[in-house]
Every structure is written in structure tokens, then in C-alpha cells.
C-alpha positions as CSV (number, residue, x, y, z in Angstrom):
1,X,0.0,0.0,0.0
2,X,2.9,2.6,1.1
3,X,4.6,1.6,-2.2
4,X,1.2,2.1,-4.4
5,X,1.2,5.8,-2.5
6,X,4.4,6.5,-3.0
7,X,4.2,5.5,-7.0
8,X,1.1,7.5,-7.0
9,X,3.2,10.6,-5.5
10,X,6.3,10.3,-7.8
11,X,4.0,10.4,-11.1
12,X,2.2,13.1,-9.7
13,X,5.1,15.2,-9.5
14,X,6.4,14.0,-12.8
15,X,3.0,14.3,-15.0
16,X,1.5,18.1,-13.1
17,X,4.6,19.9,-10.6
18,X,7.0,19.2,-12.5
19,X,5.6,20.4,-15.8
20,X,4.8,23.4,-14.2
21,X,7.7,24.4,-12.8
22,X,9.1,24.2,-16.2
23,X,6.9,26.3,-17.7
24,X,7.4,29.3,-14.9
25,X,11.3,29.1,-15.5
26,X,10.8,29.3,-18.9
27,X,8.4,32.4,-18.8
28,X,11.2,34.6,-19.0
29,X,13.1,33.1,-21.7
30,X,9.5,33.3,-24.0
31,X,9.0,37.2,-23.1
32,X,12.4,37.7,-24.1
33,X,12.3,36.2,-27.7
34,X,8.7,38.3,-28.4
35,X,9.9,41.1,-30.9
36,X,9.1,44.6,-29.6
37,X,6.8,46.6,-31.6
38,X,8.0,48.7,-34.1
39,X,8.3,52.3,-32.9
40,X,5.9,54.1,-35.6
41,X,8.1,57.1,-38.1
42,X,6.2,60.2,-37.1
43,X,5.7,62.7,-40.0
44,X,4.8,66.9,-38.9
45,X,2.9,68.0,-42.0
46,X,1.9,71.6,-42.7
47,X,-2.2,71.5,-43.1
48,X,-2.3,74.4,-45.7
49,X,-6.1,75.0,-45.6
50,X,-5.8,75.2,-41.9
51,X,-2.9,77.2,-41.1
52,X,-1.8,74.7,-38.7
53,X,0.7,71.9,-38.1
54,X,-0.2,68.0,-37.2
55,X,2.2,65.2,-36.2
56,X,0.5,61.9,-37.5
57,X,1.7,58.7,-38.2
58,X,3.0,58.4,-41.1
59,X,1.4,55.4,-42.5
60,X,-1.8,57.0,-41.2
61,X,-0.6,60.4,-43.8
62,X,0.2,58.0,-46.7
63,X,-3.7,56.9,-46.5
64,X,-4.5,60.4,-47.2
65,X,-2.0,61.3,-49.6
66,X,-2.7,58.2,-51.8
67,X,-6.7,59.4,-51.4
68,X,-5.8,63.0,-53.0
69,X,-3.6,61.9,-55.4
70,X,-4.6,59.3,-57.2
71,X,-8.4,58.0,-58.0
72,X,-9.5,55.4,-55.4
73,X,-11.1,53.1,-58.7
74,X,-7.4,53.0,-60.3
75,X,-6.0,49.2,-60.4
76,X,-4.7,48.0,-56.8
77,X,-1.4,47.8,-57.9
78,X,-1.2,51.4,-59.2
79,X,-2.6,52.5,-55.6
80,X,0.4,50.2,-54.1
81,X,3.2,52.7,-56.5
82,X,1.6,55.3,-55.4
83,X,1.6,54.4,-51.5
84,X,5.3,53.6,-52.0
85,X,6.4,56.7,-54.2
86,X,4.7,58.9,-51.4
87,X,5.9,57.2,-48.5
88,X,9.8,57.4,-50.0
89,X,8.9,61.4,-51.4
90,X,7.5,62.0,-47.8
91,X,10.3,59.9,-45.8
92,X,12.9,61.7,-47.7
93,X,12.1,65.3,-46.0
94,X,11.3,63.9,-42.7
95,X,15.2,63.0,-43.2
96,X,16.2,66.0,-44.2
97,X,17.8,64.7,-47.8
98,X,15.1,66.4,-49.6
99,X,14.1,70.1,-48.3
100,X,12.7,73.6,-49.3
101,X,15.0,76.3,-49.1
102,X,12.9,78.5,-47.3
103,X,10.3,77.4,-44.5
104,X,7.4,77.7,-46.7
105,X,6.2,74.8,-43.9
106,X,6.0,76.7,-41.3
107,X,8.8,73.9,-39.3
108,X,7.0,70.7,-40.5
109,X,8.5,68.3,-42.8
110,X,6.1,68.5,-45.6
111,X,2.6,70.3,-46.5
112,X,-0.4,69.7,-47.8
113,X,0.0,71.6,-50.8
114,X,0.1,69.4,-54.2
115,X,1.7,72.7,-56.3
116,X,4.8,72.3,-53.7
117,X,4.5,68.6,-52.0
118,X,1.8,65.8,-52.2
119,X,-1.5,66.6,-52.4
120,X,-3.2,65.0,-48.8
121,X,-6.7,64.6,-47.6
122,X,-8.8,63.8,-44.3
123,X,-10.6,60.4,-44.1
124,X,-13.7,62.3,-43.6
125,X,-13.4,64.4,-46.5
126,X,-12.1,61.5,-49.2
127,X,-15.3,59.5,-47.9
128,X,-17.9,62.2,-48.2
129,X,-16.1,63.1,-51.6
130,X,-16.6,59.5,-52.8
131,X,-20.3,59.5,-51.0
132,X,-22.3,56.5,-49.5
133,X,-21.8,54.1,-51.3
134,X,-18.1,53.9,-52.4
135,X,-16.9,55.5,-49.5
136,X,-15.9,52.3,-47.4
137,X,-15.0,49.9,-49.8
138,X,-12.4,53.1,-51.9
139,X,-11.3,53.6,-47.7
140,X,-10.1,49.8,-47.4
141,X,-8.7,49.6,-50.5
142,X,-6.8,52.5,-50.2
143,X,-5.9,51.0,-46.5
144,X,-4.9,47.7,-48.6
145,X,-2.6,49.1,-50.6
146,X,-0.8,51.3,-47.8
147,X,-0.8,48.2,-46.0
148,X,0.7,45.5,-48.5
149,X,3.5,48.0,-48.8
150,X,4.4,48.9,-45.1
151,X,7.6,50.7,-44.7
152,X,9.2,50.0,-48.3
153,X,10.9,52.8,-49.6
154,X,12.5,53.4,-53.3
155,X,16.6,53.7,-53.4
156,X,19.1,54.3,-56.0
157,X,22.9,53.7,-55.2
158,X,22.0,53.2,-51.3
159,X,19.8,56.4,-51.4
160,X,16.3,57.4,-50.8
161,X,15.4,59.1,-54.2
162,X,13.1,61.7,-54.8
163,X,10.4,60.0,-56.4
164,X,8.1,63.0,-58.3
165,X,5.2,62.1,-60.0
166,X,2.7,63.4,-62.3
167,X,-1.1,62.9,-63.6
168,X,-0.3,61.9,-66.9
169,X,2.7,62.4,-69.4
170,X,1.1,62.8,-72.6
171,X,2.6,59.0,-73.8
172,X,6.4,59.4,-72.3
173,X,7.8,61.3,-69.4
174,X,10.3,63.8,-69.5
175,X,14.1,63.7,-68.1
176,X,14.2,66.2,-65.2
177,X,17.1,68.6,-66.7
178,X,14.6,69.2,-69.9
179,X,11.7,70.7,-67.2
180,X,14.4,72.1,-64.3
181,X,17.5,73.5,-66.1
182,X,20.7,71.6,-64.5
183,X,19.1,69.1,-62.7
184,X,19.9,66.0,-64.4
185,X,18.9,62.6,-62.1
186,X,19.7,59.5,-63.2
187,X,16.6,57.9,-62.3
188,X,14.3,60.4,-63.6
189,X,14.9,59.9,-67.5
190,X,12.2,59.8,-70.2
191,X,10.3,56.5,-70.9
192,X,7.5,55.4,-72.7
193,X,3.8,55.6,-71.0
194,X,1.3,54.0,-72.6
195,X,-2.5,53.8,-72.6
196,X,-2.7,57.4,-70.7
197,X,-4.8,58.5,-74.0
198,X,-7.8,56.7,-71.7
199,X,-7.7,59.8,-69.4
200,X,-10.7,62.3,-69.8
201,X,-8.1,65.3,-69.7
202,X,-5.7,63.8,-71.6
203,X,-6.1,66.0,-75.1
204,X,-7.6,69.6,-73.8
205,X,-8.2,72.8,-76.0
206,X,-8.2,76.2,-74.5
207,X,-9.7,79.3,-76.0
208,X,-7.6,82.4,-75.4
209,X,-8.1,86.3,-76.2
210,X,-5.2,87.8,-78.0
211,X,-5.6,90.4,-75.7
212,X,-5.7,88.1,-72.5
213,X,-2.2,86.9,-73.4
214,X,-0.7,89.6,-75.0
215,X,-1.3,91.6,-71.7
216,X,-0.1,88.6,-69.7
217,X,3.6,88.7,-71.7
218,X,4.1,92.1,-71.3
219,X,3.5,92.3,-68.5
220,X,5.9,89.2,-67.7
221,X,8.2,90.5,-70.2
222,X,8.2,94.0,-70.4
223,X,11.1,94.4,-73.4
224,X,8.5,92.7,-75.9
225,X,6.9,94.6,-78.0
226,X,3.9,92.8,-79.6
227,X,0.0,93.4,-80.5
228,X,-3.0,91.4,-79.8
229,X,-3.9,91.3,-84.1
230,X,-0.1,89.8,-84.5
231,X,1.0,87.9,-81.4
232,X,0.5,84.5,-83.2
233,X,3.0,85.8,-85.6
234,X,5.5,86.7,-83.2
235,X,5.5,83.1,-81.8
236,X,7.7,80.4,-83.0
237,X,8.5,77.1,-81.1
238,X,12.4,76.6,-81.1
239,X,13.3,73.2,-79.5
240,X,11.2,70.4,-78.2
241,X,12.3,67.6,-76.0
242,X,13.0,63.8,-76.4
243,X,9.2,63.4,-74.8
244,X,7.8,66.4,-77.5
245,X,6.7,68.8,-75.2
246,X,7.9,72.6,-75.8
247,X,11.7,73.4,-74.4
248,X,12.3,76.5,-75.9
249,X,10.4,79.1,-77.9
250,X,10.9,82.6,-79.2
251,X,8.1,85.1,-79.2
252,X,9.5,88.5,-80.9
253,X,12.8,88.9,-80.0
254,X,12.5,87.0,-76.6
255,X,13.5,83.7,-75.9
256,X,11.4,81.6,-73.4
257,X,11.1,78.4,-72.1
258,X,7.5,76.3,-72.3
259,X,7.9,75.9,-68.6
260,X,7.5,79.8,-68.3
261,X,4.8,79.9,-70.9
262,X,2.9,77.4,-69.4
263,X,3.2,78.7,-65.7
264,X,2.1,82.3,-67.4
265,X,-1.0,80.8,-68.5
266,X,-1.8,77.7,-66.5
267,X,-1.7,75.1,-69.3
268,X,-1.9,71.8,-68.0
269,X,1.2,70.4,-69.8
270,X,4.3,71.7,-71.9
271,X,3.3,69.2,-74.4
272,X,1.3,71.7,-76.8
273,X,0.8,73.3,-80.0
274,X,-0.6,77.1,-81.1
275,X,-2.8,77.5,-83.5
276,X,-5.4,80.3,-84.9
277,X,-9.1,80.1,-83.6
278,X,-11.6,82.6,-84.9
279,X,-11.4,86.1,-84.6
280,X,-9.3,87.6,-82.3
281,X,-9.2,84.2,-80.4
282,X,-5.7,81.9,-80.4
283,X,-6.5,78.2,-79.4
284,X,-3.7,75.8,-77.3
285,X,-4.2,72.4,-77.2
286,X,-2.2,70.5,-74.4
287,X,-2.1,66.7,-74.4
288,X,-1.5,65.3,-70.6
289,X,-1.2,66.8,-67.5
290,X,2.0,68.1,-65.1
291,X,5.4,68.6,-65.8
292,X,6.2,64.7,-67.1
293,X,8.9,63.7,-65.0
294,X,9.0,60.6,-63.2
295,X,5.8,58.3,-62.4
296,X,2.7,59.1,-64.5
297,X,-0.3,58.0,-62.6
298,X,-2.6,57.1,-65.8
299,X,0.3,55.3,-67.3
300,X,1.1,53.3,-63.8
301,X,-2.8,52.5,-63.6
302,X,-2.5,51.0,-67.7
303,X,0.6,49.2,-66.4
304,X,-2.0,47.6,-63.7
305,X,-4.5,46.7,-65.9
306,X,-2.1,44.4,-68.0
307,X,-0.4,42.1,-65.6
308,X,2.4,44.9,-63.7
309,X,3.4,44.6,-60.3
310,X,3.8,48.1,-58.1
311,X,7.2,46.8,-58.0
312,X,7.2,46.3,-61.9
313,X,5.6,50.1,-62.3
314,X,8.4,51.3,-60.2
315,X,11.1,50.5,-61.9
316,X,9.9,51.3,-65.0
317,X,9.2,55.0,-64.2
318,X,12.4,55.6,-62.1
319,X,15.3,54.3,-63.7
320,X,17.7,51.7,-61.9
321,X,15.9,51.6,-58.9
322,X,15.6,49.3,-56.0
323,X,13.1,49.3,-53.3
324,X,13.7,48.0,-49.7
325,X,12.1,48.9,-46.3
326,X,12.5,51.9,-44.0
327,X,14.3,49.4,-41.3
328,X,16.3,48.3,-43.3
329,X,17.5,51.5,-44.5
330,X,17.8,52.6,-41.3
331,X,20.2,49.8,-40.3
332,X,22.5,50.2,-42.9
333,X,22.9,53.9,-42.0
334,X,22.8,54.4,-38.5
């Protein structure tokens, strides 16, 4: 009987005590393997409409910059570029390797405004843009594409590159020293764009007085000497680029760049031509929309739609590019 008692003691220390015991030493040992969280990359971004300056997340701001800048129905994988271009465009200034010369944001490390930064927008607003019943499922997907893409970042030689992008490019993007004079960047060279002719704003005419721009030169340039009966006579295009849109032109004796012509009269491309309307009218016709360089957003969406990757749209909008994540970045430069 005391030998049955004691049998039935050892096992119970064997199959319950001891089991537990082990478990309780070992707590520490588990807690110490469980990865801490990642410490979120906070982003200060000037609200221009407001007049104020918010520190956010900046995963949270990607949601809203990929919202405002590109349409929520555009293929996943375009919204995916996007996230990634914004995220490396806004990670880039929180660092510093990328920044205006002047505070024009009031001490944060981006704004709001799309003319000078990424365009950016409140959940709120996006969903009450898109109304009822778009709103959620354009939210997630957005969310989805921000998501699938956490932290990854686009490099060139080890660097974080400046990754500007642009509506659409007409049918091929433009090398960055053709649209700002001396700034030539490797990975921002002219490609082909396809199928950005699906765009409603791709081909746009506008109707101009000869005395609405003849007014608007001189007083730009007040050497030139022109009338509103003869100022289409006075213009001649000079030079175009590799991606056809106006380099240089001459009106009278002045030489001007279709950068400054189109800033003067808010065309929405360099890519246009000049032609006679009816009387007393001159008509420009621009074909795509901003200034061409880097990722078009029509042309990364067409990429979508047959077969591309975001990784796939990357690379073929930004020359000899890599991408890799924020940590690992990080890492590699402490």
C-alpha cells in the first residue's frame, strides 16, 4: 500500500509539478524572444487650408496622400506605386535629404499643398467626396494598398530618391534637366507611357483672347513689344524635348522656355501646340497633365490593368531603382 502511495506521488510530481515548474522558468526566456513593436516614423505635416501643423503617423498620412492623389477606382497595384512613391517622397524630408529652401512649412516636414508637395486629404473628407456608397469599400482599399506595402521605400545607389510624379505624361515622361535647367537625375529619365490616352483630360483645348495673353507677356516680359492682331505671328517654337513637349520658344525677340509659358497661362502640360481660332481668339491644345517627369499615374494604372506589379511600375518609371524597407535602410545607415 505505502509503495502504491508512493508510485502514485512520484508520477504526480512527474505528469503536473513538474511540468509546471518548467513552464514558470521558462516564462522569461519566452518574453524575451517576443519582438518589440515597431516604434511608428512620425511625420509633422503643414495642413495648408488650416494654417496649422499636425504630427500623424506616417502610415496613417500615406492613406490620405494616396486618397488626394490618385483615383481610389485605379487598379490596386497602381494604388500600391503610389503608397510607395509617397511614402519614400514624404520619408525623404522627414530626413532632411530632400528640403525647401525656405520654410514655406511653417517647421514641419512636408505640406499639404500638391503645387509644392503631395496633395493629402482627411478620411472624412475623401469618404464624403466619394459618398455613400463607395466610400468604405475606396477607404479599405486604399488602407490595402498602404498596408501590402508597409515601410518599403525606393533607393538608387544606397539612397532614398526623390520620387516626383505626375497625372499623366502625354505618352512618355520627360528627363528632369529638360523641365528644371541643371538638374539632371539619373533615375528620372524619359520613358515610354502607354495607354494614358484613356484619361478624360488627356487631349484639352483652350480658347484664349489675343488680348488676355498679349497683356499677360508684357507684363511678364516688359522688353517685348507685340499686339493682340499679331501675337500669333510673333510666336515660333524653337526646340522640343526627347518626350515632344515645348523646351524653348521665341516670341518677338525674346527667348522663353515652355515651362515659363505654361506657368504664365496655367496650361496643364508643356506638351502643346498654337494655332489660330476665330477672330481675335488663339486656341492651345495640351495633351496630358504636369510637368512629365517621373511616375505618370494614368500610365502606372494602364501598367495595372495588363499584368504589372507596383514593383514592376516602379522600376519602370524611375530608372535603376531598388526598393527596400524603412528598417532596413535605417540599419545600414545608423
Amino acid at each position: 500500500m505505502k509503495r502504491f502511495v508512493r508510485y502514485v506521488l512520484i508520477m504526480t510530481i512527474i505528469v503536473v509539478v513538474l511540468p509546471m515548474v518548467i513552464v514558470k522558468g521558462c516564462s522569461t526566456v519566452i518574453e524575451d524572444i517576443v519582438p518589440e513593436e515597431k516604434e511608428d516614423v512620425k511625420i509633422k505635416v503643414y495642413v495648408k487650408d488650416k494654417g496649422e501643423v499636425e504630427e500623424m503617423s506616417l502610415e496613417e498620412y500615406l492613406k490620405g496622400v494616396v486618397a488626394a492623389e490618385m483615383p481610389a477606382d485605379f487598379e490596386l497595384e497602381a494604388l500600391k506605386a503610389q503608397a510607395v512613391a509617397a511614402r519614400t517622397y514624404a520619408y525623404g524630408r522627414i530626413k532632411k535629404f530632400y528640403s525647401p529652401k525656405d520654410d514655406t512649412h511653417k517647421g514641419a516636414d512636408i505640406c499639404t499643398d500638391p503645387g509644392h508637395c503631395q496633395a493629402w486629404i482627411k478620411k472624412e473628407d475623401a469618404m464624403a467626396k466619394w459618398g455613400t456608397l463607395k466610400a468604405f469599400d475606396n477607404w479599405n482599399k486604399i488602407e490595402r494598398a498602404v498596408r501590402e506595402t508597409e515601410g518599403i521605400i525606393i533607393l538608387y545607389d544606397k539612397k532614398v530618391v526623390n520620387p516626383v510624379f505626375h497625372a499623366n505624361s502625354g505618352g512618355m515622361t520627360e528627363n528632369s534637366e529638360d523641365v528644371w535647367e541643371g538638374v539632371e537625375v539619373p533615375y528620372l529619365k524619359s520613358v515610354k507611357s502607354e495607354g494614358e490616352d484613356e484619361s478624360p483630360g488627356y487631349k484639352v483645348q483652350t480658347v484664349f483672347k489675343e488680348e488676355e495673353i498679349t497683356k499677360k507677356l508684357k507684363e511678364q516680359y516688359p522688353d517685348m513689344d507685340i499686339e493682340p492682331e499679331n501675337v500669333l505671328d510673333e510666336i515660333e517654337i524653337l526646340e522640343r524635348t526627347q518626350a515632344g513637349r515645348v523646351k524653348e520658344m521665341k516670341i518677338e525677340d525674346v527667348v522663353i522656355k515652355g515651362t515659363e509659358l505654361r506657368a504664365l497661362l496655367d496650361l496643364r502640360s508643356t506638351n502643346f501646340t498654337i494655332e489660330k481660332g476665330k477672330e481675335g481668339e488663339v486656341i492651345i491644345t495640351t495633351i496630358g497633365y504636369g510637368h512629365g517627369v517621373g511616375m505618370s499615374q494614368w500610365g502606372a494604372n494602364n501598367l495595372a490593368k495588363n499584368g504589372g506589379t507596383y514593383e514592376e511600375i516602379l522600376k519602370h518609371y524611375y530608372t535603376g531603382v531598388y526598393l527596400d524597407t524603412i528598417e532596413n535602410f535605417e540599419a545600414a545607415n545608423p
